[in-house]
C-alpha positions as CSV (number, residue, x, y, z in Angstrom):
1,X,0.0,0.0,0.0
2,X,2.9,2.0,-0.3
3,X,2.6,4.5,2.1
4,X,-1.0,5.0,2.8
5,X,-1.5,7.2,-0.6
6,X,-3.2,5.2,3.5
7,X,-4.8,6.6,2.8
8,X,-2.7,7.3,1.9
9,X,0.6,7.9,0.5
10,X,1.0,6.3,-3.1
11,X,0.7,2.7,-4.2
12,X,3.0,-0.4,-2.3
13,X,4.5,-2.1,-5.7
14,X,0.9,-2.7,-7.9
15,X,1.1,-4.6,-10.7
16,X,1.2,-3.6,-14.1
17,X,-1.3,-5.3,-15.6
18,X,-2.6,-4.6,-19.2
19,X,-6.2,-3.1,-19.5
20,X,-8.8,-5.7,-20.4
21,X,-12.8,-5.7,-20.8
22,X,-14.8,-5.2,-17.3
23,X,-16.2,-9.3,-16.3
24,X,-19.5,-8.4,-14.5
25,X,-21.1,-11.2,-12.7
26,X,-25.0,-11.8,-13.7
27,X,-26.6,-11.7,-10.6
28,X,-26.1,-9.8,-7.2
29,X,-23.9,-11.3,-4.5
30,X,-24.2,-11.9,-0.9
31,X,-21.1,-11.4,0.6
32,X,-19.9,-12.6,4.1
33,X,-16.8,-10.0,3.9
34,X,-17.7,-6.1,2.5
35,X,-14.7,-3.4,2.1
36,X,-16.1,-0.3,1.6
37,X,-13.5,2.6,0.3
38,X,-13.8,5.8,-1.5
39,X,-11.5,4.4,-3.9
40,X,-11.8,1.0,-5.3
41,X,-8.7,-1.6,-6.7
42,X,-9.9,-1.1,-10.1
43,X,-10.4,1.7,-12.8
44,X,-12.9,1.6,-15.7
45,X,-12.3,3.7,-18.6
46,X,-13.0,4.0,-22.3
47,X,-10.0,3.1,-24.9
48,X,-9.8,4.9,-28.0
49,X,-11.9,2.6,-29.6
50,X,-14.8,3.2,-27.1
51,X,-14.4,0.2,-25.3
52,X,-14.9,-0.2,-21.9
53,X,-11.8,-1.2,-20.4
54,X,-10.6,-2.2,-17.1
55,X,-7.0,-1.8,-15.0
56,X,-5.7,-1.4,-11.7
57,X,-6.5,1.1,-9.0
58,X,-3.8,4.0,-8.8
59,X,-2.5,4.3,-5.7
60,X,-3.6,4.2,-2.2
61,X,-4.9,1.8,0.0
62,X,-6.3,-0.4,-3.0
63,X,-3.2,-2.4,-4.4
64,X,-2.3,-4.3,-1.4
65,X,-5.4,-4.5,0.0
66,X,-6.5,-6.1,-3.0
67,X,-4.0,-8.7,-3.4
68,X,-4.9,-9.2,0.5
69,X,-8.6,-10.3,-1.0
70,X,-7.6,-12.3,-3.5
71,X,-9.2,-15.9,-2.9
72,X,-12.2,-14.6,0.1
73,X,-15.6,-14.3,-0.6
74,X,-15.8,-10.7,-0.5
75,X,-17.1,-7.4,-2.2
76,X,-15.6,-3.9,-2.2
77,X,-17.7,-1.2,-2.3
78,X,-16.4,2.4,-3.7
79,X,-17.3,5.4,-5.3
80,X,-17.7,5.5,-8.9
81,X,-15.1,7.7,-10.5
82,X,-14.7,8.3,-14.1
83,X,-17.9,8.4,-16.9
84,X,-17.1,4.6,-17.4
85,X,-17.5,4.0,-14.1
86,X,-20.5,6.1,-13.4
87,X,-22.0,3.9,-16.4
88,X,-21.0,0.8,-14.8
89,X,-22.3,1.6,-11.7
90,X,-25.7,2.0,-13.4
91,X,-25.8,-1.2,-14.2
92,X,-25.8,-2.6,-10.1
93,X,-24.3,-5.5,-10.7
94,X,-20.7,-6.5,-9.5
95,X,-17.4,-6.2,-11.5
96,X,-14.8,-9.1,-11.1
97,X,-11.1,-7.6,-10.5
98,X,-8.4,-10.1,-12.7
99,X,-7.3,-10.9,-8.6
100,X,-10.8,-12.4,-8.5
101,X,-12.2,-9.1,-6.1
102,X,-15.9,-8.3,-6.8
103,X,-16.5,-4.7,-7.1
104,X,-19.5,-3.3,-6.7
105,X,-19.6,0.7,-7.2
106,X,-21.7,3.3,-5.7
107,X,-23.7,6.1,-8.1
108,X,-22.9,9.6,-6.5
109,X,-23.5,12.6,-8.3
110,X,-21.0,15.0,-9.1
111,X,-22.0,17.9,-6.6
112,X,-22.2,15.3,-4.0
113,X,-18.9,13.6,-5.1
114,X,-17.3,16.9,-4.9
115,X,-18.8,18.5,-1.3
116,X,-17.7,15.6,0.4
117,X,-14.7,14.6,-1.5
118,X,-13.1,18.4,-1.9
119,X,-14.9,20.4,0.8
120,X,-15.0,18.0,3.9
121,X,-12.5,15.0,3.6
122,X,-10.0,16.1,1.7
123,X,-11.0,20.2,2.5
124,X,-11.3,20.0,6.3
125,X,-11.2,16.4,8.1
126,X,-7.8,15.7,6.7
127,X,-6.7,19.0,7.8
128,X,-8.3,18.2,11.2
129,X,-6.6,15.1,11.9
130,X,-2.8,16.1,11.1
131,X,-3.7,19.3,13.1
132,X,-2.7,21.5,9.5
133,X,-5.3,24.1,9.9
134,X,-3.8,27.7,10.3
135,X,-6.7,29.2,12.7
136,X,-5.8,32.9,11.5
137,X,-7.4,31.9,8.5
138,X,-9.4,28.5,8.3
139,X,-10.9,26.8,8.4
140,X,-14.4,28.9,7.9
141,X,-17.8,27.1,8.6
142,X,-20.0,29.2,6.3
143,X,-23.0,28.2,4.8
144,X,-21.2,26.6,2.0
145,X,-19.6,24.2,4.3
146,X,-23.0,23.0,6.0
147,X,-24.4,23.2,2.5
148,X,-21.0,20.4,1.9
149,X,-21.5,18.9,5.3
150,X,-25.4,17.8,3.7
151,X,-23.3,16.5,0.8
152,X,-20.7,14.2,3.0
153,X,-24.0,13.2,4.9
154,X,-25.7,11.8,1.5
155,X,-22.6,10.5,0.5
156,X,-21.9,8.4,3.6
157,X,-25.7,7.2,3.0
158,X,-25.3,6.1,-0.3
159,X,-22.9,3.7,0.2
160,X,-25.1,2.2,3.2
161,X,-27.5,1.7,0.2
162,X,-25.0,-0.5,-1.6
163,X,-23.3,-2.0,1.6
164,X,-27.0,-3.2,2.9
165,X,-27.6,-4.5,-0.6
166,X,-24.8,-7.1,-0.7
167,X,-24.5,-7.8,3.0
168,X,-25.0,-11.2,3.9
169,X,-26.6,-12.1,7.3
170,X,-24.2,-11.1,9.7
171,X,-21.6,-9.9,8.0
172,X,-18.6,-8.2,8.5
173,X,-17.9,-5.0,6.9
174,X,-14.9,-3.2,6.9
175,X,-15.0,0.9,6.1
176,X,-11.9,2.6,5.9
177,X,-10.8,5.8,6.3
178,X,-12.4,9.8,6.9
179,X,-14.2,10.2,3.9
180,X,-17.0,7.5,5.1
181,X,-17.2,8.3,8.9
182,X,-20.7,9.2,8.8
183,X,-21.4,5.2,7.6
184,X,-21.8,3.7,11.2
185,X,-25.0,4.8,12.2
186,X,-27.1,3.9,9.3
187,X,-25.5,1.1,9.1
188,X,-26.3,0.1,12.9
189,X,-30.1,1.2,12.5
190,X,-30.7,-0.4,8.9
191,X,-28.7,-3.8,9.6
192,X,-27.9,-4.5,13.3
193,X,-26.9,-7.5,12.3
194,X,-23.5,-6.7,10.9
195,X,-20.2,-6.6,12.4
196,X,-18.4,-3.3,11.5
197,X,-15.0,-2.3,11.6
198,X,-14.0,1.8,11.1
199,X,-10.3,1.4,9.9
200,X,-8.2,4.8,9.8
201,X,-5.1,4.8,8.1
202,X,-4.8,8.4,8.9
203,X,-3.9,9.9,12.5
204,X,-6.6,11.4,14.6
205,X,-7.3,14.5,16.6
206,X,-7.0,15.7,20.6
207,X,-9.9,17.2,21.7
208,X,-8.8,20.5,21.2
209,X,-7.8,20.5,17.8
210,X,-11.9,19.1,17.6
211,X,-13.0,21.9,18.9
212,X,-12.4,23.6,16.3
213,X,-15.5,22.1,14.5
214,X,-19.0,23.1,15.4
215,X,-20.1,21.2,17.8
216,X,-22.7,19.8,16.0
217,X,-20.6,18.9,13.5
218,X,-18.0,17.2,15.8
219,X,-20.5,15.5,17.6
220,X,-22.2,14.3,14.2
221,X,-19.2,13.2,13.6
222,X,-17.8,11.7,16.5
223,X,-21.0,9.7,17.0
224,X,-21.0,8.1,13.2
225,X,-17.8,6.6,14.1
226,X,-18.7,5.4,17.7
227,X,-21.6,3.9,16.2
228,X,-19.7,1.5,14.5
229,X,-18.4,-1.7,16.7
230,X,-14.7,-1.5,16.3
231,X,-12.4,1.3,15.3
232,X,-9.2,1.0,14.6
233,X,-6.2,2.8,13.7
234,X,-2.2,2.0,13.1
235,X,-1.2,3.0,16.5
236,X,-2.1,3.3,20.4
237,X,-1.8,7.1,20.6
238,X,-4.2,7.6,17.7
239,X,-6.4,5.2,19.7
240,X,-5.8,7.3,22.6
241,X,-6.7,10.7,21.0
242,X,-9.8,8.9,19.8
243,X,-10.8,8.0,23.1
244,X,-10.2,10.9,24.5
245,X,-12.2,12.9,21.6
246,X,-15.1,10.6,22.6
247,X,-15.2,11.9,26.7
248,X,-14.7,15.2,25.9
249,X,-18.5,15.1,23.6
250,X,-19.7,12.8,26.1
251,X,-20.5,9.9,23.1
252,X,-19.8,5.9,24.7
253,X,-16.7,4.7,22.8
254,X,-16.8,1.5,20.8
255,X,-14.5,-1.3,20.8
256,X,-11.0,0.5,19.9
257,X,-8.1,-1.3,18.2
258,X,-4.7,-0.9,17.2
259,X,-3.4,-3.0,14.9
260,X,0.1,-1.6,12.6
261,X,-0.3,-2.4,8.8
262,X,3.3,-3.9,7.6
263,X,4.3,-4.3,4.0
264,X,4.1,-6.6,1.6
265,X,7.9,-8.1,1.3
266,X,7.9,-10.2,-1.6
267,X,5.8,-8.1,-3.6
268,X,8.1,-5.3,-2.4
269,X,11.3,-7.6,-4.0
270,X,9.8,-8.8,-6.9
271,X,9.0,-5.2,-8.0
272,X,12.2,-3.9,-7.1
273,X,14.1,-6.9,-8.6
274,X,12.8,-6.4,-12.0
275,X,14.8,-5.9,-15.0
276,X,13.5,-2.5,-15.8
277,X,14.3,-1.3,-12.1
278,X,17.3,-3.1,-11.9
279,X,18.4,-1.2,-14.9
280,X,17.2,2.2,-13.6
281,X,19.3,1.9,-10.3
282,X,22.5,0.9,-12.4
283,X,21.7,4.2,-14.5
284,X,21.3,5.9,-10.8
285,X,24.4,4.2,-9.4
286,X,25.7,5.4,-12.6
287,X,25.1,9.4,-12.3
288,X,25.8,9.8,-8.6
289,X,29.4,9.2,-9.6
290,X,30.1,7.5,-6.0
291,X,28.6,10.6,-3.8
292,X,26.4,10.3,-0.9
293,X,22.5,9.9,-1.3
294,X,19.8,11.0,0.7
295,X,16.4,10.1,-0.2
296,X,13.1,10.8,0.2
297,X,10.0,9.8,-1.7
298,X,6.2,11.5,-0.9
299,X,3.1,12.9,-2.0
300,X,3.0,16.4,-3.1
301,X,1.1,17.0,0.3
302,X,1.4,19.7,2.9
303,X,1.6,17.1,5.8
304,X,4.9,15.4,4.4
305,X,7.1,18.2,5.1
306,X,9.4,18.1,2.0
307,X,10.0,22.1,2.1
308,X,11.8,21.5,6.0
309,X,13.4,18.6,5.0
310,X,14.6,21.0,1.8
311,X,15.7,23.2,4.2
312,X,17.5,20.8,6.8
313,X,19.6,19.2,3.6
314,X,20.9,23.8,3.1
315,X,21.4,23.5,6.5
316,X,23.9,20.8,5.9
317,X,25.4,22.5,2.7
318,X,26.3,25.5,4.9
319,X,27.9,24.3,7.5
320,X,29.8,21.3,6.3
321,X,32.5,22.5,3.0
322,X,33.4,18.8,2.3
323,X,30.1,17.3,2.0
324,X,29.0,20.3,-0.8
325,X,29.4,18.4,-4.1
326,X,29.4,15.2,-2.1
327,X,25.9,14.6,-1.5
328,X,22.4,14.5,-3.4
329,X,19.3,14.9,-2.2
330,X,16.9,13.1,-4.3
331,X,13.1,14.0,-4.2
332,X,10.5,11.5,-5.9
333,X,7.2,13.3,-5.1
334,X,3.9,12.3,-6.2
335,X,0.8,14.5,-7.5
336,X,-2.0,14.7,-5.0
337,X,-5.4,16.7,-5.1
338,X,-4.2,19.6,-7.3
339,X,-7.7,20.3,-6.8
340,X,-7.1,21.9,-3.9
341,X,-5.4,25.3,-3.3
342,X,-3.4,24.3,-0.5
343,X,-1.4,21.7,-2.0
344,X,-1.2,23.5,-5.6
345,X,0.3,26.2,-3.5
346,X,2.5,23.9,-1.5
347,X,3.5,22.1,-4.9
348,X,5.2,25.5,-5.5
349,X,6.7,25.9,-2.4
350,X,8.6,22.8,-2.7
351,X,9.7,23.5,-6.1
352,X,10.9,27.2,-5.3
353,X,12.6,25.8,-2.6
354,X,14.7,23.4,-4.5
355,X,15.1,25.6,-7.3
356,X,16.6,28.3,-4.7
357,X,19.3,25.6,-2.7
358,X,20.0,24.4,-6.5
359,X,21.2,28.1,-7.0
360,X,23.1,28.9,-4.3
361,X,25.1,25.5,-4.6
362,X,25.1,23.8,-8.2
363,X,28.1,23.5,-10.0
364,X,28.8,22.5,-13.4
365,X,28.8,18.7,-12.4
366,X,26.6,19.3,-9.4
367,X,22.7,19.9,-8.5
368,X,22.4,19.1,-4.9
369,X,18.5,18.6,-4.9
370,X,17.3,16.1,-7.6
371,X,13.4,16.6,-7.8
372,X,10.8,14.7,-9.7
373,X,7.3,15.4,-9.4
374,X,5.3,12.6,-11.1
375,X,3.8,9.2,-10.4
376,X,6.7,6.9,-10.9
377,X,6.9,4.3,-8.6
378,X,10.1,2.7,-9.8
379,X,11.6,5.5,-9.8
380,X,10.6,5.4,-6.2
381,X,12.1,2.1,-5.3
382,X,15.1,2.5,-7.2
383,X,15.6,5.8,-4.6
384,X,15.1,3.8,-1.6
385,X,17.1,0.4,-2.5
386,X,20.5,2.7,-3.7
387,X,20.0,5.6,-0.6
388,X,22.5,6.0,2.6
389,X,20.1,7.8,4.0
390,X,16.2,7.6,3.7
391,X,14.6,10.4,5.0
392,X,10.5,10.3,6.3
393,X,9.9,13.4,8.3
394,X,6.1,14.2,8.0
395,X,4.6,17.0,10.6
396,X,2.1,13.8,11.3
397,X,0.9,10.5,9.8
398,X,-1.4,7.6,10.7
399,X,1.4,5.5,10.0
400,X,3.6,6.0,6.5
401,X,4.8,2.9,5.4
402,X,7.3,4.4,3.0
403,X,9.2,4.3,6.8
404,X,9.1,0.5,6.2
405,X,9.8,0.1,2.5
406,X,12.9,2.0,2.2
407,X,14.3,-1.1,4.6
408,X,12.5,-3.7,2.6
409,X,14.1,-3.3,-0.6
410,X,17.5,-0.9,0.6
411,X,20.8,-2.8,-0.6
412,X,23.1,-0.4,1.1
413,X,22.4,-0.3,4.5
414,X,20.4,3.2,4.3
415,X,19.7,4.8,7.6
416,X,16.1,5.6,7.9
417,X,15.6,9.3,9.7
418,X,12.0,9.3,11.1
419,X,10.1,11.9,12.3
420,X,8.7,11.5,16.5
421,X,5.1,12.4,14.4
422,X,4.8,9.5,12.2
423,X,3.1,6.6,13.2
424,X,5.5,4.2,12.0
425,X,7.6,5.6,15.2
426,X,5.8,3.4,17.8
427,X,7.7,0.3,16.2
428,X,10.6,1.4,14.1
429,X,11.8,4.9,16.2
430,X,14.4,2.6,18.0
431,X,16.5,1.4,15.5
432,X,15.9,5.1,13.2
433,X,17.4,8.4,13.9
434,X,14.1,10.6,15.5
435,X,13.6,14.2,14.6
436,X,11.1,16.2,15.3
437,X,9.3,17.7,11.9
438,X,9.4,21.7,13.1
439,X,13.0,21.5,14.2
440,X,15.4,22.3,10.8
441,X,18.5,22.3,12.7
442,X,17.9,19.2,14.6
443,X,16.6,17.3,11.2
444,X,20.3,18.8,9.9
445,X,22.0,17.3,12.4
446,X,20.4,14.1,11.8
447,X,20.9,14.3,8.3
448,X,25.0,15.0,9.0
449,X,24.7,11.9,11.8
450,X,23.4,9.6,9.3
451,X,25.8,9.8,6.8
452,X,28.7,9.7,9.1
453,X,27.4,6.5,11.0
454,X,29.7,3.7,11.2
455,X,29.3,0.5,8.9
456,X,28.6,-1.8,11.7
457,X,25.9,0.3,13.4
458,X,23.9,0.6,9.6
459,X,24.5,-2.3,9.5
460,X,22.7,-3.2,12.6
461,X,19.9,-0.9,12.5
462,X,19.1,-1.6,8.7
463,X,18.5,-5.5,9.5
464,X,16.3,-4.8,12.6
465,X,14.4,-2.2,10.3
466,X,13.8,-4.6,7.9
467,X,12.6,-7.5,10.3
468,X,10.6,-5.2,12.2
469,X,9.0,-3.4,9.1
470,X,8.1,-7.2,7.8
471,X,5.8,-7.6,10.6
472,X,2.0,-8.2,9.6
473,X,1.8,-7.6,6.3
474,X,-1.6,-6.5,4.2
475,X,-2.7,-10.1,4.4
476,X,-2.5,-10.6,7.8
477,X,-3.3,-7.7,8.8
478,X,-6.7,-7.9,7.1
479,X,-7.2,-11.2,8.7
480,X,-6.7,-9.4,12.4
481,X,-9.1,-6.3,11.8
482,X,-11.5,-9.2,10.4
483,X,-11.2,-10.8,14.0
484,X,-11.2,-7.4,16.0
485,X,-14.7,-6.9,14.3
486,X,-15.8,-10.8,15.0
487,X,-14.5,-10.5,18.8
488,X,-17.0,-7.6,18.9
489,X,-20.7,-7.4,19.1
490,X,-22.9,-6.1,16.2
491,X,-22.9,-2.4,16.0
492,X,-26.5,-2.7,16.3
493,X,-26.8,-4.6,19.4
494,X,-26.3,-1.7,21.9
């Protein structure tokens, strides 16, 4: 799921696979395992011949768990997305995935799509939980936003349509993530018979970072997700913040879980192994002429905290003569909602930045930060297997498993720098070099630390970061939330 693109954070090594013709299955289903996700682990287009056309999901949480499904009886249930889709989805009937995953999506109009997509998820709950809002200026609950707020509500709803429909008798259903919070409590009152899991792949808020809602809306809120029977997130202290969100409204707290998401290892190797990659990091190898490289690779997204890490890497340049022209700082970032202001603006940020330590310390043979901004995931993984230093400093993350890929498929005993703010930090902050995201000079010093380390101690910290970052992959950790939700009673019994 590489790094929750969870939600995350860009895709964990999906397959390549060439786009065929949609297989829809003639009859409904009744499934004893429903995954409900904004995004689903397929994409439906037209080719240039008008045909309908099926391929993988891009990104996100769909790839691995996907290849987690493959072989249950299950359905996913997500929000149609393109024209294809929307006329697939009009046709209610499920669409088989080439990993065998029936698909079954949900009709949502484009005004609704876009109020709770654009204006609350994405616009204001995202914000909300990585505590991102600047309060001199936003957020603003005008009546555009409660007009949105409607939107997210019929949203949420319309998926209980379609998760009621293929529901077996007692069920488990599985929702992830902030953009179906509200599901819950139809759920519960339609179909008390089912088992339901809330999964955030995202952090969550304290209490007064909640506050900052209208009450109505936090409490709208913080019920829908209490109303389900288990929520679960990557880490104890986003349990904990949950918890405590749930006293301070005075709302009974359900069955809370937390159960870290690991990475797929072999599907990690055998996408990084390939001969195209393979190729690529000899090219890389290649260029960097035998100098230093620190790496990072993220979504173009305020949270990630690229511009400070930007900053941290001059910080370096400045104080330390023999390391100029003896280190690169490569960038592989990743487009994400250029929809919104914010990160169109922060998209420029990052690339003034770079464009401004370029200047000041280029040379004829040198350019200190490489950037790429596009959606290139070998390009990614041939970063992280040839980098001596791996750098994941995010401001704050449900977990960010591009912590545990760069030790997956690293061949030179990189040193993972990981920021006190990412979730990953509960299991890997021991064998990584912690920094705290605000603090420039002390991610410099890390940076400086890292690549002076002695072999022996990479050494030893790589191979504890890989074992440790191995630990419950996507399959198994499916099979646990599956449990959690089993071990619980019905969201509907009270």
């Amino acid at each position: 799921m590489m790094s929750p693109c969870p939600p995350g954070e860009r895709p964990n090594g999906a397959r390549s696979r060439e786009p065929r013709p949609p297989v829809f299955r003639e009859e409904p289903l009744s499934a004893d395992l429903v995954i409900a996700s904004n995004r689903g682990p397929l994409s439906l287009v037209r080719d240039e011949d008008g045909r309908l056309v099926s391929g993988h999901a891009a990104g996100g949480l769909a790839p691995s768990l996907a290849r987690a499904l493959e072989g249950r009886s299950a359905v996913w249930v997500a929000a149609a997305m393109s024209t294809a889709e929307h006329e697939a989805a009009a046709r209610h009937l499920p669409i088989e995935t080439d990993g065998g995953v029936q698909v079954r999506l949900v009709e949502v109009s484009p005004e609704t799509f876009g109020a709770a997509y654009r204006v609350v998820a994405n616009g204001t709950l995202w914000f909300l939980y990585h505590g991102m809002f600047d309060r001199v200026y936003r957020p603003v609950f005008d009546r555009h936003f409660y007009e949105a707020w409607d939107g997210y509500r019929s949203y949420n709803e319309s998926f209980v349509d379609v998760i009621e429909q293929v529901a077996a008798d007692g069920a488990t259903v599985v929702v992830n993530d902030y953009h179906l919070a509200l599901v819950g409590s139809a759920l519960a009152a339609r179909r008390p018979d089912l088992r339901t899991v809330h999964f955030a792949h995202t952090p969550f808020c304290s209490p007064e970072e909640l506050a900052v809602l209208p009450r109505s809306v936090a409490t709208e809120l913080i019920d829908g997700l209490s109303s389900f029977g288990v929520v679960g997130f990557h880490t104890e202290r986003w349990v904990e913040a949950f918890r405590r969100c749930t006293t301070a409204l005075d709302v009974d707290a359900p069955r809370l879980v937390a159960i870290p998401l690991g990475v797929d290892a072999a599907e990690l190797h055998r996408r990084s192994e390939s001969h195209e990659t393979a190729k690529r990091r000899d090219e890389l190898i290649s260029r960097l002429e035998g100098r230093k490289y620190v790496f990072r690779s993220d979504r173009v997204e305020p949270s990630k905290n690229v511009v400070r890490g930007f900053l941290a890497f001059e910080e370096v340049l400045e104080g330390d003569a023999a390391l100029r022209e003896n280190v690169v700082f490569g960038a592989r970032l990743y487009p994400s909602r250029e929809e919104l202001p914010e990160y169109l603006a922060y998209r420029s940020a990052i690339e003034r930045a770079a464009q401004r330590i370029n200047n000041r310390f280029a040379t004829g043979s040198f350019t200190p930060i490489e950037l790429e901004i596009a959606d290139d995931l070998d390009a990614s993984l041939v970063g992280l297997s040839v980098a001596d230093v791996i750098l994941v400093n995010p401001l704050r993350d449900g977990m960010n498993l591009v912590a545990k890929e760069g030790p997956i498929v690293n061949q030179k005993n990189g040193v993972l720098i990981l920021s006190t703010e990412a979730g990953a930090f509960e299991q890997l902050g021991e064998e990584s070099l912690a920094v705290e995201p605000y603090d420039v000079h002390g991610t410099a010093a890390a940076l400086r630390r890292a690549l002076e380390l002695p072999a022996s101690e990479r050494r030893a910290r790589a191979a504890r970061l890989s074992t440790l970052a191995s630990v419950r992959p996507p399959t198994e950790w499916l099979t646990e939330v599956v449990a959690s939700a089993k071990r619980a009673k019905p969201a509907g019994s009270g």
